[in-house]
ROVEX-743702 format. One record per residue (C-alpha): residue in one letter; residue number from 1; x, y, z. Coordinates in Angstrom, 2 decimals, always signed. Layout:
<atoms>
A,NUM,X,Y,Z
...
</atoms>
This chain:
<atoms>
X,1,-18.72,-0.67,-24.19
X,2,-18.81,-0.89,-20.26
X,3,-20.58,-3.75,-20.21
X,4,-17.62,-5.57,-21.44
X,5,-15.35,-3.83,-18.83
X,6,-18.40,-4.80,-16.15
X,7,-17.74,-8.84,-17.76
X,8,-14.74,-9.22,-17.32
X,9,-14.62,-7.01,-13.90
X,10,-17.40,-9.81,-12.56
X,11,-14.94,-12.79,-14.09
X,12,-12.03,-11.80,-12.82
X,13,-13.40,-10.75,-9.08
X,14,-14.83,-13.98,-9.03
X,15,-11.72,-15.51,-9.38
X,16,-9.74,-13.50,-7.30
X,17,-12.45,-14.00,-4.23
X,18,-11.81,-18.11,-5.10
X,19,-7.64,-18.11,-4.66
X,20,-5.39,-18.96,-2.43
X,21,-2.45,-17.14,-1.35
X,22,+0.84,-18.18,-4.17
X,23,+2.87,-16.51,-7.14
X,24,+2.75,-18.10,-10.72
X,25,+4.89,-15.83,-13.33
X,26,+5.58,-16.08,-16.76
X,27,+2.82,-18.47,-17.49
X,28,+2.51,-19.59,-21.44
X,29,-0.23,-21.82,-22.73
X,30,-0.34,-23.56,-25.98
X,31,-3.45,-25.47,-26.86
X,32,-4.73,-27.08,-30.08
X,33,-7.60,-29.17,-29.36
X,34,-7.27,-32.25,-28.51
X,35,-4.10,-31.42,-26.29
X,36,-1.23,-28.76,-25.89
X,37,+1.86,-27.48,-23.80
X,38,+2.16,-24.92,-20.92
X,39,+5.45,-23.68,-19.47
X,40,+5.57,-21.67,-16.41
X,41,+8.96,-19.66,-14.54
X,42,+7.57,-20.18,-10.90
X,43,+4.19,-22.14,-9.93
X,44,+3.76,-21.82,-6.02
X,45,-0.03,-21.61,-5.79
X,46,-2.08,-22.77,-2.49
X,47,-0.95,-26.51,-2.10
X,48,+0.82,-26.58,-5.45
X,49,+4.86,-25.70,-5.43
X,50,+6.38,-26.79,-8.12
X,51,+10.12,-26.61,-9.19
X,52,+11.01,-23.74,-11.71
X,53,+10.25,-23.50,-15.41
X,54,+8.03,-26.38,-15.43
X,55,+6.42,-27.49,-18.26
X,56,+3.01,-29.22,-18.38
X,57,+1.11,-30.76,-20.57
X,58,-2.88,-29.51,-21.31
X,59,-6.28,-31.25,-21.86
X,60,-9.17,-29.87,-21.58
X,61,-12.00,-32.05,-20.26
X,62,-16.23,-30.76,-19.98
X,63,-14.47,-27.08,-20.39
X,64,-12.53,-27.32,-17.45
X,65,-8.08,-26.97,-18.52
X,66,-6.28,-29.55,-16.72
X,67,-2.45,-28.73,-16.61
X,68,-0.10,-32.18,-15.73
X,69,+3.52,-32.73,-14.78
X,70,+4.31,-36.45,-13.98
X,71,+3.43,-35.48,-10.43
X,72,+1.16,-33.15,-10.38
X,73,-2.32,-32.52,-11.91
X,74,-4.02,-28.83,-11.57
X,75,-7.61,-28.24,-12.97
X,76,-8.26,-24.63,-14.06
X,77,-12.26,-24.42,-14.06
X,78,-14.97,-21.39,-13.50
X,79,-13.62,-19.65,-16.85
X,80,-16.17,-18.20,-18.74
X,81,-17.84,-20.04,-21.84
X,82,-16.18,-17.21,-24.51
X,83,-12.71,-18.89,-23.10
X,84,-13.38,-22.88,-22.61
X,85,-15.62,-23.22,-25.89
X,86,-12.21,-21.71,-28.26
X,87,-10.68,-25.07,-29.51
X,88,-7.32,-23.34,-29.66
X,89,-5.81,-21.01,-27.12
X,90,-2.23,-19.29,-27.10
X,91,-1.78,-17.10,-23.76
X,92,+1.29,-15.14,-23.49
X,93,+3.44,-14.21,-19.97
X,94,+0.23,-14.50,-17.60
X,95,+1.55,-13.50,-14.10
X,96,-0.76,-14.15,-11.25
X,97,+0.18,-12.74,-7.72
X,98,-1.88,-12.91,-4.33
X,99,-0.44,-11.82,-0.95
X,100,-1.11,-10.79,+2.27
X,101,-1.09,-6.79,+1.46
X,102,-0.99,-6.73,-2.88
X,103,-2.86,-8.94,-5.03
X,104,-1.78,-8.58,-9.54
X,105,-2.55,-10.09,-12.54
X,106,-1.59,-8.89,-15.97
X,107,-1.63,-10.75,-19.12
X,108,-0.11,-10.24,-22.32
X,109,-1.30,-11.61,-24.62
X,110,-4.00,-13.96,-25.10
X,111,-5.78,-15.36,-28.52
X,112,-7.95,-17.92,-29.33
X,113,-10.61,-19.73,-32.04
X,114,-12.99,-21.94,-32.18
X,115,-15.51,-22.80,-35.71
X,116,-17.43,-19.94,-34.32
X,117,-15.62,-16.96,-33.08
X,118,-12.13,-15.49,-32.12
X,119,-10.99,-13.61,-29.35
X,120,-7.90,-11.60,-29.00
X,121,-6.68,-9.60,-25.66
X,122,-3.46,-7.86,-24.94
X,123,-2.02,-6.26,-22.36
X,124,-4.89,-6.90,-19.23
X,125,-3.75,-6.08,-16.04
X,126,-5.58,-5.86,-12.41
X,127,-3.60,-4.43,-9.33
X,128,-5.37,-4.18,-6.13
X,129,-2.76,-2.44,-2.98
X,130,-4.33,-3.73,+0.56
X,131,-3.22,-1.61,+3.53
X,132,-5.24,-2.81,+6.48
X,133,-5.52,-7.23,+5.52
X,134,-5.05,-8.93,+9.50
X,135,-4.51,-12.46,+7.25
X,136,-4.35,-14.29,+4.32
X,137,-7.69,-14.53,+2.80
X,138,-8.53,-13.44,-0.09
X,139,-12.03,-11.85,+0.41
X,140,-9.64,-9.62,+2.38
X,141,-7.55,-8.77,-0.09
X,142,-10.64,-7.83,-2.71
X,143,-12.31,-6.19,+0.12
X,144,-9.70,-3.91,-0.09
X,145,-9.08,-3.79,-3.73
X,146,-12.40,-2.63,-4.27
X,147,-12.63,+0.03,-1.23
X,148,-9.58,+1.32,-1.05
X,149,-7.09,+1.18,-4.15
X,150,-7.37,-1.01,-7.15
X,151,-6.57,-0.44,-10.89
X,152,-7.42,-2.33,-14.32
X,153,-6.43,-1.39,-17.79
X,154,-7.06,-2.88,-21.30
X,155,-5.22,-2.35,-24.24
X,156,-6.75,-4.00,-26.65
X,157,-9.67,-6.50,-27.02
X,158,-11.18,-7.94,-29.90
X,159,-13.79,-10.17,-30.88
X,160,-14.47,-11.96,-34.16
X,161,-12.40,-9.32,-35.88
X,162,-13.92,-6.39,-34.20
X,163,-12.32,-3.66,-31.79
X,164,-14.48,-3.66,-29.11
X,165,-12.30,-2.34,-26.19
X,166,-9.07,-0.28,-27.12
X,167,-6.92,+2.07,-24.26
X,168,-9.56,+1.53,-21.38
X,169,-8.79,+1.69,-17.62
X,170,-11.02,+1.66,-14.43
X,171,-9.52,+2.63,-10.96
X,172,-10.96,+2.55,-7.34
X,173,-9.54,+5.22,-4.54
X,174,-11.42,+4.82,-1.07
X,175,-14.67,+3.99,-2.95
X,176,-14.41,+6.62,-5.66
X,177,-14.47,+4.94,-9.07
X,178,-13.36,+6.58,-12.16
X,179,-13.38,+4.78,-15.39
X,180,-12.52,+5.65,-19.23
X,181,-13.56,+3.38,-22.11
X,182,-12.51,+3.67,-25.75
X,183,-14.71,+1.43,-28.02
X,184,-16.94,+2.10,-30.94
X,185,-14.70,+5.53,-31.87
X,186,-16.29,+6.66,-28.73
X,187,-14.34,+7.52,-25.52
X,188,-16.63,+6.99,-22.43
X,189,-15.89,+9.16,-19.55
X,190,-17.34,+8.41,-16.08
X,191,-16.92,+8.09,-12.11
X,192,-19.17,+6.62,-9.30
X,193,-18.64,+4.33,-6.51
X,194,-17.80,+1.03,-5.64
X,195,-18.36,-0.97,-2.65
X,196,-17.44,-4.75,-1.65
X,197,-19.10,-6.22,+1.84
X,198,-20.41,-10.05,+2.45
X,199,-18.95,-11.10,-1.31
X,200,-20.52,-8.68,-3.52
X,201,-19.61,-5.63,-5.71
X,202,-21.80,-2.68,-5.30
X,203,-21.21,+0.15,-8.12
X,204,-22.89,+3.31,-8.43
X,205,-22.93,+5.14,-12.01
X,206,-22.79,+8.67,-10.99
X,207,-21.95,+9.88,-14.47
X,208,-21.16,+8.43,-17.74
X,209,-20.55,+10.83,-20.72
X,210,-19.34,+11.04,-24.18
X,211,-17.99,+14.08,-24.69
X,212,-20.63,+16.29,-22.99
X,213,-23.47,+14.12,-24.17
X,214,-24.79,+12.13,-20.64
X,215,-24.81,+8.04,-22.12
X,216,-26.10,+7.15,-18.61
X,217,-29.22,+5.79,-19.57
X,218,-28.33,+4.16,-22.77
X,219,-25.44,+2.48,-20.76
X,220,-27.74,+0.73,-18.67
X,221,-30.03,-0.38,-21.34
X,222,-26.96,-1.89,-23.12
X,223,-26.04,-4.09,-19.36
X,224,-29.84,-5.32,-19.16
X,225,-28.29,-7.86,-22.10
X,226,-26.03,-8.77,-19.16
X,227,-28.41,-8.90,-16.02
X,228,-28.41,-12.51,-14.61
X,229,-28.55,-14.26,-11.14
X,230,-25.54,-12.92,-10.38
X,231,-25.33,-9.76,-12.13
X,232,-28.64,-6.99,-11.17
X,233,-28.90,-3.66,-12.45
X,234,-31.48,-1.24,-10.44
X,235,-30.12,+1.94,-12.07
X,236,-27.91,+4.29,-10.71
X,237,-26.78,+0.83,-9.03
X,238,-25.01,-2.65,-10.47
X,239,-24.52,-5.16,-8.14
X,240,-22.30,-8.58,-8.54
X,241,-22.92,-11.50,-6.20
X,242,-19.67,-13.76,-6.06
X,243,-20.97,-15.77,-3.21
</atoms>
């Protein structure tokens, strides 16, 4: 349950610590491997500003998207395997935002299959409100995302079929993270804190319940499956590295 929230948290902060300051809105992909079609109502990202409603055409090349006008060529990499292994992908009025005091992303609507598995999301957003960034970076702009305000909310994700996340949000306030998580029939209740310093996410599970039954311990059995080099768990603690 949370340690799909806690994936696609680590993904996504990843990201956001990797990009430079630009607006891209009402982003749609089409792809059916070998190739596909991607349309987009503004692209002004980092070097790349491109007129409006542009439309690109998509390869995707050792799991890395490459989206090409005549003129330009843009390589989407560092998504995760569950995304670059699906040999088709439909994603639905992506709009990516990253400024000096706000950074956003919400999605809605993403699917995609592959021989193997299917994947479904809809309606993902991330909003992180930065009241004290002195410039442009973005390590600035997650610093403050994750220690003073910054909000994500699921409605729906599924996986070969299954409901796995359904009606879930996480928010940050000044450190104080409070998170509920519908999956399983379950709804998981819980709070903490969250820090960011030097490139990595600190949380602290404080509580995690179901009801009035404590899942704190079973929770962090469940993330062991996710503990990597980048990912360590040292209950009450999680940390994320996105150096």
């Amino acid at each position: 349950m949370f340690k799909i929230g806690l994936i696609l948290l680590s993904i996504t902060s990843y990201a956001f610590a990797q990009l430079p300051i630009g607006d891209v809105t009402r982003l749609n992909i089409f792809y059916n491997e070998p190739s596909g079609r991607a349309t987009a109502g503004v692209f002004e990202f980092g070097e790349f500003k491109l007129p409006e409603n542009s439309v690109f055409s998509v390869e995707k090349q050792a799991g890395v998207f490459m989206l090409e006008t005549p003129d330009t060529h843009i390589a989407i990499s560092g998504l995760p395997e569950s995304i670059t292994s699906l040999s088709s992908l439909e994603v639905e009025n992506l709009n990516l935002s990253t400024k000096e005091e706000k950074m956003s992303f919400s999605l809605q609507r993403l699917t995609g299959s592959s021989s193997e598995s299917k994947l479904k999301l809809r309606e993902f957003s991330i909003t992180c409100n930065a009241k004290r960034i002195k410039n442009d970076s973005p390590q600035q702009v997650l610093d403050a995302c994750i220690n003073e305000d910054g909000k994500a909310k699921i409605q729906l994700l599924k996986i070969d079929g299954e409901t796995v996340l359904s009606s879930t949000s996480i928010s940050i306030n000044q450190n104080q993270l409070k998170f509920r998580i519908k999956s399983g029939g379950f709804n998981v209740k819980g709070n903490g804190k969250a820090f960011y310093q030097d490139q990595i996410i600190r949380i602290k599970v404080e509580k995690a319940k179901v009801g009035a039954l404590n899942v704190k311990r079973r929770l962090f059995k469940k993330l062991r499956e996710i503990e990597s080099d980048r990912v360590t768990l040292n209950n009450p603690w999680i940390e994320i590295d996105l150096k």
